[in-house]
Backbone as a printed PyTorch tensor [residue, N CA C, xyz], in Angstrom:
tensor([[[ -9.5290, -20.6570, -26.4470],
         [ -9.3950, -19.2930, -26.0280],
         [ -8.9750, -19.2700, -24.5520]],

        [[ -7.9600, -18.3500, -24.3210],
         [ -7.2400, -17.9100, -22.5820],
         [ -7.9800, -17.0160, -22.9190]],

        [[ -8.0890, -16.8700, -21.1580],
         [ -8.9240, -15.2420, -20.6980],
         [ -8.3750, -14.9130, -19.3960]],

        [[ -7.8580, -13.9450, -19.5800],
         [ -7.5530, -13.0810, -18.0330],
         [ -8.8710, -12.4340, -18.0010]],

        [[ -9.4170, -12.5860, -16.9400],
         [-10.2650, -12.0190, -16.7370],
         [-10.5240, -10.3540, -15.0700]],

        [[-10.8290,  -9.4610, -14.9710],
         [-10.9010,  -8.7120, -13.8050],
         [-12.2640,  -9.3770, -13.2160]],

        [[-12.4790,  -9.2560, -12.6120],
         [-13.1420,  -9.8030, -11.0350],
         [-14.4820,  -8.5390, -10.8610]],

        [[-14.4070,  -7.4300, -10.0310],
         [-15.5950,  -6.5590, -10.0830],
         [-15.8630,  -6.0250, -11.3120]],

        [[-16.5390,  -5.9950, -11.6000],
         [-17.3620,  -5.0600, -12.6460],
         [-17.3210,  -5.9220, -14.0520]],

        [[-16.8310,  -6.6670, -13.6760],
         [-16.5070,  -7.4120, -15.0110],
         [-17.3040,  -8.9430, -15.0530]],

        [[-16.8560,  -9.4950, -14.0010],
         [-17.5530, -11.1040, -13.6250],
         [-18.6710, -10.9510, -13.0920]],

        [[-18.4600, -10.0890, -11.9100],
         [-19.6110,  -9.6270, -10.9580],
         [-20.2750,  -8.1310, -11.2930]],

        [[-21.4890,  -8.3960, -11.2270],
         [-21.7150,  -6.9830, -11.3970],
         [-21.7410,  -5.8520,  -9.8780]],

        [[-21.1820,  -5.5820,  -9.7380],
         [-20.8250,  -4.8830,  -7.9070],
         [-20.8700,  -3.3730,  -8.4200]],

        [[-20.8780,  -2.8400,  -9.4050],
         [-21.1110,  -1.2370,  -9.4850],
         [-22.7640,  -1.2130,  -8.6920]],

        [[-23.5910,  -1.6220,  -8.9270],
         [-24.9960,  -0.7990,  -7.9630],
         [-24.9030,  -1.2480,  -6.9930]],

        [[-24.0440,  -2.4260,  -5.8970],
         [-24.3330,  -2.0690,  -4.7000],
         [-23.2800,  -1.0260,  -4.3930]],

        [[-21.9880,  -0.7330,  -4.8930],
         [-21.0730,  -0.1170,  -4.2060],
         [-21.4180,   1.6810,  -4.6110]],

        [[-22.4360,   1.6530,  -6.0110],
         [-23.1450,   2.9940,  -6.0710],
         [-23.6610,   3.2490,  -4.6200]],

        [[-24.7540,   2.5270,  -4.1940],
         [-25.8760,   2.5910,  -3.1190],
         [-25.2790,   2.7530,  -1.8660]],

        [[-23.9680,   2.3270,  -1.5090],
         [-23.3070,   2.4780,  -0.1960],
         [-22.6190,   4.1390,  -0.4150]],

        [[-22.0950,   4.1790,  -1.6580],
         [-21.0240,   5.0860,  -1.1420],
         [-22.6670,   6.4820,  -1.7380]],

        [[-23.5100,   6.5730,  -2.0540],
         [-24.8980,   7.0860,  -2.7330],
         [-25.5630,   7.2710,  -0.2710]],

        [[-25.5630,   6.8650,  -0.3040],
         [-25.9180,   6.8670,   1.7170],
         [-24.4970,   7.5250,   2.3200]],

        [[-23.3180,   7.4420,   1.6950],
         [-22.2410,   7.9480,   2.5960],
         [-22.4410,   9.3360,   2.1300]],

        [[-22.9650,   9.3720,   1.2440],
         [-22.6670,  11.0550,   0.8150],
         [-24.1560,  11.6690,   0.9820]],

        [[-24.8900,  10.7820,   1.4460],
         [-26.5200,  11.6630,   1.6200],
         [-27.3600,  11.9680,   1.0650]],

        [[-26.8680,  11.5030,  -0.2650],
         [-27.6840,  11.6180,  -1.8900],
         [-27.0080,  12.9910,  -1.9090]],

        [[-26.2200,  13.2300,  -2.1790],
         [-26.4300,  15.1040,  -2.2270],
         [-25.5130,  14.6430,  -3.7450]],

        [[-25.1910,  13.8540,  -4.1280],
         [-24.7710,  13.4720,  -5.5760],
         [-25.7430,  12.5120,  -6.0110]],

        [[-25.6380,  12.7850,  -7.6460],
         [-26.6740,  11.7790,  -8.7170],
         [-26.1940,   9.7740,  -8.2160]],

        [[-27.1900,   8.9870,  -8.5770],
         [-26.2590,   7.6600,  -8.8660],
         [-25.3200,   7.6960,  -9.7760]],

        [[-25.6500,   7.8530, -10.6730],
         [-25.2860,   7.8820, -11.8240],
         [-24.0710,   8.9860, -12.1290]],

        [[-24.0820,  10.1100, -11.3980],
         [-22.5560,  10.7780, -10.9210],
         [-21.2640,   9.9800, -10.4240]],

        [[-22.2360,   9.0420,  -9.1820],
         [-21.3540,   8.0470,  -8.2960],
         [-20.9330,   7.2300,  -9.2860]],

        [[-22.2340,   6.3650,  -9.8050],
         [-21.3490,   5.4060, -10.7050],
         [-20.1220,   5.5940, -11.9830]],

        [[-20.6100,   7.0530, -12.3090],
         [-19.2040,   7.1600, -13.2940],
         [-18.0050,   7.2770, -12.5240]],

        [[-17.8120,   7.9490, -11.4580],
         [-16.6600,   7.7850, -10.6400],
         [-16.3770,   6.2790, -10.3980]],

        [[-16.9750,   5.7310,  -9.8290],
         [-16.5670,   4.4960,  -9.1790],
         [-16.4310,   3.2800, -10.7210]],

        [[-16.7300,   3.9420, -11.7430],
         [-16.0420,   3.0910, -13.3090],
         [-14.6000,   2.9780, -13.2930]],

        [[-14.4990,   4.4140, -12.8170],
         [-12.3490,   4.9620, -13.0110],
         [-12.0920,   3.9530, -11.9330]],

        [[-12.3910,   3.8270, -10.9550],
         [-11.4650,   3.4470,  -9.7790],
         [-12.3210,   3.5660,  -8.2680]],

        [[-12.8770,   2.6780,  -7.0830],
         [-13.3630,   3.1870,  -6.2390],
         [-12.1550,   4.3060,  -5.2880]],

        [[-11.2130,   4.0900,  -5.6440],
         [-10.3940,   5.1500,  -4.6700],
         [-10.4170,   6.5540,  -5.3250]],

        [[-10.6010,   6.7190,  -6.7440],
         [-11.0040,   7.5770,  -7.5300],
         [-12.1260,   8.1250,  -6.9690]],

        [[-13.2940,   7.2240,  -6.8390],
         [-14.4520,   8.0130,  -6.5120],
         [-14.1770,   8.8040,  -5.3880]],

        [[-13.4970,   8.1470,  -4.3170],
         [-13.0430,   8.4530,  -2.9280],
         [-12.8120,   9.5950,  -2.8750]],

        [[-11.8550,   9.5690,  -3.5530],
         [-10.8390,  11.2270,  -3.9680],
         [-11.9400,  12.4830,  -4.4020]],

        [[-12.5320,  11.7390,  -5.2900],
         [-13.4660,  12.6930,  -6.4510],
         [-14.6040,  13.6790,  -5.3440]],

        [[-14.9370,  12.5940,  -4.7210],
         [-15.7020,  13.1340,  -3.6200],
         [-15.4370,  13.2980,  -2.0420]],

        [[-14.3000,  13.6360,  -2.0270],
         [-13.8630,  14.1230,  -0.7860],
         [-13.9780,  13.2680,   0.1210]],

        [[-14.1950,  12.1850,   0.1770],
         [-14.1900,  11.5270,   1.2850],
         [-13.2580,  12.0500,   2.4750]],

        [[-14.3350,  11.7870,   3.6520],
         [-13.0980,  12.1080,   5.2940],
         [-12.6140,  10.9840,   5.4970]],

        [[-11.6560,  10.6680,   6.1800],
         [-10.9420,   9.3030,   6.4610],
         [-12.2570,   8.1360,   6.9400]],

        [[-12.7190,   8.8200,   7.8800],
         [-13.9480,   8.1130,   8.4270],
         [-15.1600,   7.6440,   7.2720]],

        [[-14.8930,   8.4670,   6.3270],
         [-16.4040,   7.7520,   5.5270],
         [-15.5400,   6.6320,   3.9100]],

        [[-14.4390,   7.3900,   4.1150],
         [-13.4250,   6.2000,   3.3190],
         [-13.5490,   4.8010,   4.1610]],

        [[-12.8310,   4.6430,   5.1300],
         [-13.1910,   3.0840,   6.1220],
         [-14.7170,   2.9690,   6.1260]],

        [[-15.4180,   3.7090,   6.4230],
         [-16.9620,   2.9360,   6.1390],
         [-17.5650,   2.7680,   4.8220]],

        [[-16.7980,   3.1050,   3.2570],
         [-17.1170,   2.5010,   2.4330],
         [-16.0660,   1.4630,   2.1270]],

        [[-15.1490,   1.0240,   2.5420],
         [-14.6400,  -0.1590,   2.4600],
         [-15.2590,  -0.8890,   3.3280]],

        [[-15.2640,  -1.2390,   4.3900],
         [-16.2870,  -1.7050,   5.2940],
         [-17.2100,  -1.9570,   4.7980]],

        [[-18.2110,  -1.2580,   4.4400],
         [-20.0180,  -2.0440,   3.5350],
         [-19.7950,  -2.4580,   1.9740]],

        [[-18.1820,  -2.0530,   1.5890],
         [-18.0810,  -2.9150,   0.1860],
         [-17.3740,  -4.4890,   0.6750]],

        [[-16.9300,  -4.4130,   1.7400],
         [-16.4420,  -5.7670,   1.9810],
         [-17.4320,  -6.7510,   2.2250]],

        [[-18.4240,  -5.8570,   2.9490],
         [-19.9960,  -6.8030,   3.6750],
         [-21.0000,  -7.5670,   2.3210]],

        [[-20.7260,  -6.5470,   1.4470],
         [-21.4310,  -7.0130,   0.5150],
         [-22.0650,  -8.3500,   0.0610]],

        [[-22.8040,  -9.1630,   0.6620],
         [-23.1360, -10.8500,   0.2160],
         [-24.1240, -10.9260,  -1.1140]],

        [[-24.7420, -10.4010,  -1.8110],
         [-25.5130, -10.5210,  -2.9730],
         [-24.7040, -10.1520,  -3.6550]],

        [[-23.4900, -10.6840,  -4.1160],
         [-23.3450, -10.5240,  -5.4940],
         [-23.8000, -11.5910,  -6.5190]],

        [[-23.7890, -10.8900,  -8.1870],
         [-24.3600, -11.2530,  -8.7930],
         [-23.4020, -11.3610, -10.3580]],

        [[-23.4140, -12.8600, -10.4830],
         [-22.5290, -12.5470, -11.8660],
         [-23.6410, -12.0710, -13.2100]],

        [[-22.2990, -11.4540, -13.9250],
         [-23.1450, -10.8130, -15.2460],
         [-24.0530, -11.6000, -15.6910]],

        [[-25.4360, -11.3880, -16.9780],
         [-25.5910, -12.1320, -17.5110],
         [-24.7430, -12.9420, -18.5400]],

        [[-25.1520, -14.2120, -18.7670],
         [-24.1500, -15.2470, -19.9530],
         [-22.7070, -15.1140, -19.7990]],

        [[-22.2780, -14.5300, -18.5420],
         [-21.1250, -14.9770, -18.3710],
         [-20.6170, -16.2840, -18.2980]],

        [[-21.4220, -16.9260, -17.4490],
         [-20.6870, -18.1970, -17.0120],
         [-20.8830, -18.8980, -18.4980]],

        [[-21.3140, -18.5880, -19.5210],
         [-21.6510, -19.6170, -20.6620],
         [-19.9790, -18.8250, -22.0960]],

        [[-19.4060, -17.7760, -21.6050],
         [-18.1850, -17.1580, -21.8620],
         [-17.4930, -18.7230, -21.1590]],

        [[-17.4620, -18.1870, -19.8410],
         [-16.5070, -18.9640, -19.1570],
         [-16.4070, -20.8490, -19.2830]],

        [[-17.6680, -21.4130, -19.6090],
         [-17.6850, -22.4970, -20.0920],
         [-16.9320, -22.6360, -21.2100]],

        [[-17.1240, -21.6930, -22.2360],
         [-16.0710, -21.9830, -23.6800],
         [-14.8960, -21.6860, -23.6970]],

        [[-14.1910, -21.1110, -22.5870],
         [-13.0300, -20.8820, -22.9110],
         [-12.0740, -21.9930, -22.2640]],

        [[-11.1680, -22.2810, -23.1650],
         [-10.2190, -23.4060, -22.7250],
         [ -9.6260, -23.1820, -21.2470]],

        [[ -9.2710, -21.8070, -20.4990],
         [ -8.3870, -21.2710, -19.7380],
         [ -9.0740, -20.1790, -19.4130]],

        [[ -9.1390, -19.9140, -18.0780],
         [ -9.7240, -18.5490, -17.2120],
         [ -9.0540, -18.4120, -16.1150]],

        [[ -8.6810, -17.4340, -16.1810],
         [ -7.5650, -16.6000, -14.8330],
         [ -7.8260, -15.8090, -14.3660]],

        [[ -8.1020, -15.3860, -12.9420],
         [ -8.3610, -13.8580, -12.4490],
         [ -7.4510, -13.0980, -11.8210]],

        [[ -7.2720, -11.9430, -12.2260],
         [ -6.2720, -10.7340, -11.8350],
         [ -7.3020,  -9.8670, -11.2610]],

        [[ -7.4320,  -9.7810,  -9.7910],
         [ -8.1430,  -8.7070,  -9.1820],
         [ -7.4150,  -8.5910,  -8.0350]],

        [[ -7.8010,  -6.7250,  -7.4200],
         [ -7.4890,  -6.2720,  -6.2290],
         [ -7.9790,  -6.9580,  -5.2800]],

        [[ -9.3660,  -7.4230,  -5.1190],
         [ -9.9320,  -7.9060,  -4.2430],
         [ -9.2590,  -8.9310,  -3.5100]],

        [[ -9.2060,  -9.3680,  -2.0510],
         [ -8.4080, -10.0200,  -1.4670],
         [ -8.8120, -11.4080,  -1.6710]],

        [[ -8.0660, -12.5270,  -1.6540],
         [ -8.3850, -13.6170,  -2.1070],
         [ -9.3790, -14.3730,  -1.9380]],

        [[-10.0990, -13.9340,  -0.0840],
         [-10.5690, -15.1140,   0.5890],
         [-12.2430, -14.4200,  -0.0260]],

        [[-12.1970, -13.0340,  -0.1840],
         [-13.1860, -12.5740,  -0.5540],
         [-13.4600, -13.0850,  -2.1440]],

        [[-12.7170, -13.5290,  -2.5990],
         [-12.9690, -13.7040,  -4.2330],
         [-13.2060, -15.3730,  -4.4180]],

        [[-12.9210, -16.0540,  -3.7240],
         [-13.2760, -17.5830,  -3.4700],
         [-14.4310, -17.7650,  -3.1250]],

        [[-15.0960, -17.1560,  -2.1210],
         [-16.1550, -17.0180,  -1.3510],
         [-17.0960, -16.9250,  -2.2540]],

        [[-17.2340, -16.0840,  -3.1030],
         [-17.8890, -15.4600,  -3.8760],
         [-18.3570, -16.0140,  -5.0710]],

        [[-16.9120, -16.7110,  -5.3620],
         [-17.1340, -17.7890,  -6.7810],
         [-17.7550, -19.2380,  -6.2800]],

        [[-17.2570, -19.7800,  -5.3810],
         [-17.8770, -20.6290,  -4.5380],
         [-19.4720, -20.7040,  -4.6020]],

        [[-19.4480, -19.3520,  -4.0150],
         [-21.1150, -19.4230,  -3.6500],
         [-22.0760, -18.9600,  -5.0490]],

        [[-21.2290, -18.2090,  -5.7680],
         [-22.1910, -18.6010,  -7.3420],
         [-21.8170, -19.3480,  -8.3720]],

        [[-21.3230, -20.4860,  -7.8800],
         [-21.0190, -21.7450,  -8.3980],
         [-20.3960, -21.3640,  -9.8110]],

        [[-18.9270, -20.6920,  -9.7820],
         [-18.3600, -20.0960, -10.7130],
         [-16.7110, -20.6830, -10.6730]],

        [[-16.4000, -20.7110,  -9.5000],
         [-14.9960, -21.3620,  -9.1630],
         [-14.1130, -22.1930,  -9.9050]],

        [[-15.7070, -23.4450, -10.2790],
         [-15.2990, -24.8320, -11.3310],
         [-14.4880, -24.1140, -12.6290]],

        [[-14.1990, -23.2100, -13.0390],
         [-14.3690, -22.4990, -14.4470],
         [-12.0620, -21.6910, -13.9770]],

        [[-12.1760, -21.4340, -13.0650],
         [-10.8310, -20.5320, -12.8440],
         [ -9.3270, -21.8100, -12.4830]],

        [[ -8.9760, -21.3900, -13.5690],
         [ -7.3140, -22.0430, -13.3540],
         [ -6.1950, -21.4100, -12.2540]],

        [[ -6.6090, -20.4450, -12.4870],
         [ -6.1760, -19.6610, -11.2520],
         [ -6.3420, -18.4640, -10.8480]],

        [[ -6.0490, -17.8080,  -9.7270],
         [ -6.4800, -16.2160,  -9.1270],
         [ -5.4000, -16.0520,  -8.7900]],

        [[ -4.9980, -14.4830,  -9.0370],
         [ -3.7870, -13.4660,  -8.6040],
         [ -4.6030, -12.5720,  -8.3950]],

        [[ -5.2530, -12.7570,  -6.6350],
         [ -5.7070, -11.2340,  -5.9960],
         [ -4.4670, -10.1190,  -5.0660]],

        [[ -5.3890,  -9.5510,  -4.6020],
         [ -5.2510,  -8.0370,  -4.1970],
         [ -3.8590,  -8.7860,  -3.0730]],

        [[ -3.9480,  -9.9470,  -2.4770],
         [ -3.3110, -10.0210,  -1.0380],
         [ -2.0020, -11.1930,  -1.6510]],

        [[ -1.9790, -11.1850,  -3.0300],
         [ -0.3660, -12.3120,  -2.8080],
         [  0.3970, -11.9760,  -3.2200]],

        [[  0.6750, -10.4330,  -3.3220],
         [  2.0330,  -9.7360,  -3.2060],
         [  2.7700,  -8.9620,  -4.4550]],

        [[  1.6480,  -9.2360,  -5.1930],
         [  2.0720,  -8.5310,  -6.6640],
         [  1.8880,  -7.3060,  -6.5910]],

        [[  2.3800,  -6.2620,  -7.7020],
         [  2.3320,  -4.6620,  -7.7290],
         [  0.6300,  -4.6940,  -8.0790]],

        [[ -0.0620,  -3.9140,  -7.5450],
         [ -1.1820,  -3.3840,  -8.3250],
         [ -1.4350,  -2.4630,  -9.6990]],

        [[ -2.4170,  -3.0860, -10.1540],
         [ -3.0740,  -2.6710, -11.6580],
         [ -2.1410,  -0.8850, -11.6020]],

        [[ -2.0450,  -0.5340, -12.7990],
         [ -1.7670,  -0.8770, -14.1360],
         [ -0.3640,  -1.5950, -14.2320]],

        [[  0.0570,  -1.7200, -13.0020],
         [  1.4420,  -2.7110, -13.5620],
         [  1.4060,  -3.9280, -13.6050]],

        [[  2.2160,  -4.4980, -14.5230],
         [  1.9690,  -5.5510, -15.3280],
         [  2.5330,  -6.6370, -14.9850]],

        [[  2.9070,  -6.9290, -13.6760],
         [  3.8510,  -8.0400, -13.0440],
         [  2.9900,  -9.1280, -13.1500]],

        [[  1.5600,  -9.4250, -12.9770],
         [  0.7150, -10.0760, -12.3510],
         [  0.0780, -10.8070, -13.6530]],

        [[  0.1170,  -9.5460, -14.7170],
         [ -0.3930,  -9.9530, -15.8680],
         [  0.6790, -10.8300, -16.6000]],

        [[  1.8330, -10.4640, -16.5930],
         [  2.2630, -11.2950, -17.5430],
         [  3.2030, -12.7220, -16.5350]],

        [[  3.4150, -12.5220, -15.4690],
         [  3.2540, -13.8100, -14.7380],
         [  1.9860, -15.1150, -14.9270]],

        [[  0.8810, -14.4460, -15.3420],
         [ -0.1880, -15.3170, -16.0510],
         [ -0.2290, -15.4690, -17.1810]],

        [[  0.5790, -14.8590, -18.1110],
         [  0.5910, -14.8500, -19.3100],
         [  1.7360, -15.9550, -20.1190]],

        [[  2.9910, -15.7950, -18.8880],
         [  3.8880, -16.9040, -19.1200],
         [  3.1680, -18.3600, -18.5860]],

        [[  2.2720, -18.7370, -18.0910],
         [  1.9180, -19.7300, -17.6350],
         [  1.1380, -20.4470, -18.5050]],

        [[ -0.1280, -19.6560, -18.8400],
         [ -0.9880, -20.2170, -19.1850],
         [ -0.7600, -19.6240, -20.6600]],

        [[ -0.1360, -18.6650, -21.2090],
         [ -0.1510, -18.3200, -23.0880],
         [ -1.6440, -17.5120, -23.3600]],

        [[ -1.6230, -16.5760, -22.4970],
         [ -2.9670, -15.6020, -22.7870],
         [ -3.5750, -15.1300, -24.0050]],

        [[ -4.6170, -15.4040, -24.5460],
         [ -5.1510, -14.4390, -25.7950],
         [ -5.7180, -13.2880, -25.5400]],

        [[ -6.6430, -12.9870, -24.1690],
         [ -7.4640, -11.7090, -24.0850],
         [ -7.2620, -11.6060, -22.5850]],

        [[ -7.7690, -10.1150, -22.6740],
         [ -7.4880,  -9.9040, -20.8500],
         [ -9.0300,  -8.9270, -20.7260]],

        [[-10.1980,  -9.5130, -20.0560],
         [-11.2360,  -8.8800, -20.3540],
         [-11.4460,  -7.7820, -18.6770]],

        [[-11.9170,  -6.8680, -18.5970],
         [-11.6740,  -5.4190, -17.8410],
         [-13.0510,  -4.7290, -18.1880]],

        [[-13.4480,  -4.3500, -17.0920],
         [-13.9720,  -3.0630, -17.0940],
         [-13.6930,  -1.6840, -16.9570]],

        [[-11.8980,  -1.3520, -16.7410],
         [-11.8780,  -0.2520, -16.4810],
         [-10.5490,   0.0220, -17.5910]],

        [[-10.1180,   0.9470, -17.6490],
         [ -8.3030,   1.1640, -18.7020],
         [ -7.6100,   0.3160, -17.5820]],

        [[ -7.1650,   0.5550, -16.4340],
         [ -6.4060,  -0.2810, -15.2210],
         [ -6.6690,  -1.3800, -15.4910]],

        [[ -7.4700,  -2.0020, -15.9840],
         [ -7.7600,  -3.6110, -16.0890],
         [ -6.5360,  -3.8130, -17.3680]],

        [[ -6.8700,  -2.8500, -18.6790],
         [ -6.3900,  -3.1710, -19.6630],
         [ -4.4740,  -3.0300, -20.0750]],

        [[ -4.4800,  -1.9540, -19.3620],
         [ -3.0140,  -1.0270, -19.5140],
         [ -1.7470,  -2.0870, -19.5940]],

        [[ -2.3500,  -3.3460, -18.2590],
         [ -1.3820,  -4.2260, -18.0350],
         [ -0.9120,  -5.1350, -19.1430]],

        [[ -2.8030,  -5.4530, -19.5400],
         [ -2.3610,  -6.8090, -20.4190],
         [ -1.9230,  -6.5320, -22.0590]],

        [[ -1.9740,  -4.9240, -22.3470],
         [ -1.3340,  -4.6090, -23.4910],
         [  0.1830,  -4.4000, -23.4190]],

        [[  0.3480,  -4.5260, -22.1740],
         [  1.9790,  -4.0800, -21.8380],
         [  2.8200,  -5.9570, -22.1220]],

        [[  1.6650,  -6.3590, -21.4560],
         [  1.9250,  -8.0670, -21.6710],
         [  2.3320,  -8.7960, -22.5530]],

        [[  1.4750,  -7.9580, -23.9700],
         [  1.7850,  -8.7070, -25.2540],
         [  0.2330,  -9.2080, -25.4370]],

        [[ -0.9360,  -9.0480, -25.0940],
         [ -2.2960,  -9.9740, -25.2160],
         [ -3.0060,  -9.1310, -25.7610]],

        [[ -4.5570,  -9.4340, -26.3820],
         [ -5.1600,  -8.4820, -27.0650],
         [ -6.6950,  -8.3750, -25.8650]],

        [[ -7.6390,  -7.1870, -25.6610],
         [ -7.5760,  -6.5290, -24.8680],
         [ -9.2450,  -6.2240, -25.1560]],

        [[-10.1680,  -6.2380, -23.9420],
         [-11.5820,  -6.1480, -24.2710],
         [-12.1420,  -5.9480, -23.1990]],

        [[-12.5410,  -4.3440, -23.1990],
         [-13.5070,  -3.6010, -22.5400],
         [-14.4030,  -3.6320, -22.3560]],

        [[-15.1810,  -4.1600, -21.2520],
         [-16.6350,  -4.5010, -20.9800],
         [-17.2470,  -3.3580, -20.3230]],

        [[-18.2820,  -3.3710, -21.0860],
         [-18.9080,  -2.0620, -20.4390],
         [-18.8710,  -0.2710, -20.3590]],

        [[-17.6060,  -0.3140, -21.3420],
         [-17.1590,   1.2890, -20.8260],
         [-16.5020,   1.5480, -22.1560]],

        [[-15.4920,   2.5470, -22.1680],
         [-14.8090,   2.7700, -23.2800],
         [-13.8040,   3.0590, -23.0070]],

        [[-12.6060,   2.9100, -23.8870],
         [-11.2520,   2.8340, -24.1300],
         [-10.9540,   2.9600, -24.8770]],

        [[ -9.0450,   3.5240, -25.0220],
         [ -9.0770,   3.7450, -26.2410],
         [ -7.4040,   2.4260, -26.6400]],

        [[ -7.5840,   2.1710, -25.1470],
         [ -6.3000,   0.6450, -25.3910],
         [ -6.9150,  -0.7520, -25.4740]],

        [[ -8.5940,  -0.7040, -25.4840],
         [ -9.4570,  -1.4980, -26.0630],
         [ -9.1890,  -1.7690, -27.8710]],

        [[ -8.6950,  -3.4970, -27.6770],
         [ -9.1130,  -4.1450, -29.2470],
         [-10.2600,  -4.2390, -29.5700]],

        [[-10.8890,  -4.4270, -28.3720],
         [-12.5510,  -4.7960, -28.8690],
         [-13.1800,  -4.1240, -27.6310]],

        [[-14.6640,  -3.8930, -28.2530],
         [-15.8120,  -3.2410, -26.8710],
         [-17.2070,  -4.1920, -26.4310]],

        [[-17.4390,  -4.4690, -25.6440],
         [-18.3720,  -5.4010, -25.3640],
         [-19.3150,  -4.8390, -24.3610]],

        [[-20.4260,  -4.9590, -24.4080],
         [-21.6530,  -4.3460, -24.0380],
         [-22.6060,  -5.4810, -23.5420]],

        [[-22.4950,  -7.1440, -23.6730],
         [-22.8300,  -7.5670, -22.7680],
         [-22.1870,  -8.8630, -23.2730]],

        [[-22.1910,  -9.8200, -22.2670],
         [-21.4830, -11.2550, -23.0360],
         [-22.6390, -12.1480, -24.0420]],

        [[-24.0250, -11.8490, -24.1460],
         [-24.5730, -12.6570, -24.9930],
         [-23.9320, -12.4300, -26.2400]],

        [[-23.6630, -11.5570, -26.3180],
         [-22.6260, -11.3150, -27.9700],
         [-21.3090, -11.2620, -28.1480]],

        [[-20.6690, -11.7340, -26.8060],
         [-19.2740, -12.2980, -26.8690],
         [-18.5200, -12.8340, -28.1190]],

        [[-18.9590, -14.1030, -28.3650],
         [-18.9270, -14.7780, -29.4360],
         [-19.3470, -14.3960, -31.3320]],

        [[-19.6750, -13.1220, -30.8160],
         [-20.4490, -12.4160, -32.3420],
         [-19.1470, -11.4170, -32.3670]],

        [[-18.6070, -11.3450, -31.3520],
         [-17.1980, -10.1190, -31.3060],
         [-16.3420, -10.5070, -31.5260]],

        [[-15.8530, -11.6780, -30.8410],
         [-14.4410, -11.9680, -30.6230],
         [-14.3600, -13.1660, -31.3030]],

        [[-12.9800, -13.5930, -32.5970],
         [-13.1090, -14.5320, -33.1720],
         [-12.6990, -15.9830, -32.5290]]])
């Protein structure tokens, strides 16, 4: 099995700290759980959704960059052990996404990364995706958001929504211990 895989919300779980920052930028005067459905679509979405001023936009990029506890999903890394091939397609800038895998001893597992900073179009276009797709011969492109997915159906690959719902989802997955009970 190939896996394109997305990077936040998907490998890492980063929705509750980036709830809790942008949940203090706004004063609580919104639910978490308001925040977090915004920040599912897109954090620039949420941005938008909630008015951000220029000033509290740079200070939630700023405390999402600071972020050092991240935390990969559960039984991910035991996904990522079985699959022949793992690739990451994320916005996130590179040095931040090394760092990260590095330090939760996840790195050993990635054939390669196409982040936010080596020049490709950003999600939903599909330059990035199927540049990995000619390389490595992709079967799935796993996402937490439609933007994760949009690309790798444009690609030619079949397509699995973690966490959320879709409707350009082949398959829906709700946590990786049952990865393997989903996907053949």
């Amino acid at each position: 099995m190939r896996i394109l895989w997305d990077f936040d919300g998907t490998i890492m779980d980063t929705y509750p700290a980036y709830t809790d920052i942008l949940y203090d930028i706004l004063n609580g005067n919104f639910t978490k759980e308001e925040i977090y459905q915004q920040l599912k679509i897109s954090q620039s979405h949420a941005m938008d959704y909630f008015q951000l001023t220029d000033e509290q936009r740079k200070e939630m990029i700023e405390k999402s960059r600071a972020i050092t506890n991240y935390t990969p999903f559960s039984y991910v890394e035991n996904v990522l052990q079985q699959a022949e091939v793992n690739v990451i397609m994320t916005h996130m800038n590179r040095a931040s996404v090394e760092r990260i895998l590095q330090e939760t001893d996840l790195a050993k597992y990635f054939t390669e990364i196409v982040a936010g900073d080596d020049g490709f179009a950003r999600k939903p276009d599909p330059a990035a995706y199927v540049y990995l797709h000619e390389r490595y011969e992709l079967d799935y492109a796993i996402g937490d958001r439609e933007l994760d997915l949009i690309p790798a159906k444009k690609a030619g690959f079949k397509t699995i929504m973690f966490q959320n719902d879709c409707k350009a989802a082949d398959y829906t997955l709700n946590d990786y211990h049952h990865f393997f009970d989903l996907i053949p």
